[in-house]
C-alpha positions as CSV (number, residue, x, y, z in Angstrom):
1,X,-5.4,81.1,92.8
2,X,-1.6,80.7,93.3
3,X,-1.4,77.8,91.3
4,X,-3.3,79.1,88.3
5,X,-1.7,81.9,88.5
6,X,1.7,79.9,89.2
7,X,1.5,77.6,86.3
8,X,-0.5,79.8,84.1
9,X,-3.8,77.7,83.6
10,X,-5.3,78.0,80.1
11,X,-8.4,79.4,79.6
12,X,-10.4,75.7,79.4
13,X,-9.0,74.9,83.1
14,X,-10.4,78.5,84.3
15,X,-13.8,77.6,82.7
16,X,-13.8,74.4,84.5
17,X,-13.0,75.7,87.7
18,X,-15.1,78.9,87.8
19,X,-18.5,76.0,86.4
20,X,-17.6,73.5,89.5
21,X,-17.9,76.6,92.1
22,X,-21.3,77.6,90.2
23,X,-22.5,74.1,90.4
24,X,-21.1,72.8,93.9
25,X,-22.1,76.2,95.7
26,X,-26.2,76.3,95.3
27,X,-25.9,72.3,95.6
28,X,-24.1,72.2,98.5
29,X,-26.1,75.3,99.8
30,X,-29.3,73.4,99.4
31,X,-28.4,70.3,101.2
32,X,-26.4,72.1,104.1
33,X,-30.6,72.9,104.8
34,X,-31.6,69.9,104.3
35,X,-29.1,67.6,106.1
36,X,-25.7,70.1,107.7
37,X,-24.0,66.8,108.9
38,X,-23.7,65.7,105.2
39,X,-22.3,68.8,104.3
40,X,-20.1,69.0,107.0
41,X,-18.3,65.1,106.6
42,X,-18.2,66.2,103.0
43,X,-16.2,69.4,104.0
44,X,-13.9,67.0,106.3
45,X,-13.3,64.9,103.6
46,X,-11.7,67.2,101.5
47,X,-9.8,68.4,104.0
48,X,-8.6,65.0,104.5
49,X,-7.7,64.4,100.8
50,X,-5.9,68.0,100.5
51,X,-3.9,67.3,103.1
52,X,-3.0,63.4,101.8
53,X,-2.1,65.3,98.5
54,X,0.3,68.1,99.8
55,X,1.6,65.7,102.2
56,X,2.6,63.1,98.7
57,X,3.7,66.6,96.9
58,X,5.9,67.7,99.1
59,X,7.6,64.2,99.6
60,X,7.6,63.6,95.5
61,X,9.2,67.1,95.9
62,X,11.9,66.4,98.8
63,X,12.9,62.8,97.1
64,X,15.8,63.0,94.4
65,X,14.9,61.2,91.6
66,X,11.3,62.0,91.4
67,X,10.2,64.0,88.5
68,X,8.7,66.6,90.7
69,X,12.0,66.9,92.4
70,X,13.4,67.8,89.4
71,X,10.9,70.0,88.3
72,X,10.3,72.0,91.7
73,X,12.9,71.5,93.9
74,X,14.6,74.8,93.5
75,X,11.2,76.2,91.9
76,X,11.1,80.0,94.1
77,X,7.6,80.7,95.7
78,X,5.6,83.1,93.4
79,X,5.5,86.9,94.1
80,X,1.5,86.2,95.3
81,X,2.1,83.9,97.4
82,X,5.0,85.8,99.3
83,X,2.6,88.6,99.6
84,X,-0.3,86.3,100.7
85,X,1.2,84.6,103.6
86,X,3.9,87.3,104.4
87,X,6.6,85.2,103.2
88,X,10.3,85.8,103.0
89,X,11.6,87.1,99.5
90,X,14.1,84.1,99.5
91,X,11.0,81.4,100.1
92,X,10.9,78.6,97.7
93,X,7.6,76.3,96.1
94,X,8.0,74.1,98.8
């Protein structure tokens, strides 16, 4: 939501989201009854991945000479996401 919001997705990105939450839910619903240990590594592995993927953000982001150190580096955290986590009104992207 904060990145959406952030970076102010277009309406074909909503779409896309919003139809793989409608899709991946009932699936993912009707083989947690079948087989949970599936569901469960599947789970893990995303959590894996998401945290590969911030962790290569935030170094792209910290590295001068990158193009995402030039385009967030001094990028301020949006108002949502200060709310959100309780975050100081100085906090920056990353």
């Amino acid at each position: 939501l904060v990145c959406m919001k952030m970076f102010k997705a277009g309406i074909v990105t909503r779409c896309m989201v919003l139809g793989a939450q409608m899709l991946m839910t009932p699936f993912l619903a009707a083989v947690y009854a079948v087989h949970p240990r599936a569901v469960h590594r599947f789970v893990g592995y995303l959590e894996e991945t998401a945290c590969q993927t911030y962790a290569n953000i935030i170094r792209q982001v910290e590295t001068p000479g990158t193009p995402l150190h030039g385009a967030w580096s001094e990028l301020p955290a949006p108002d949502l996401a200060k709310a959100y986590w309780k975050l100081p009104e100085e906090a920056m992207w990353v």
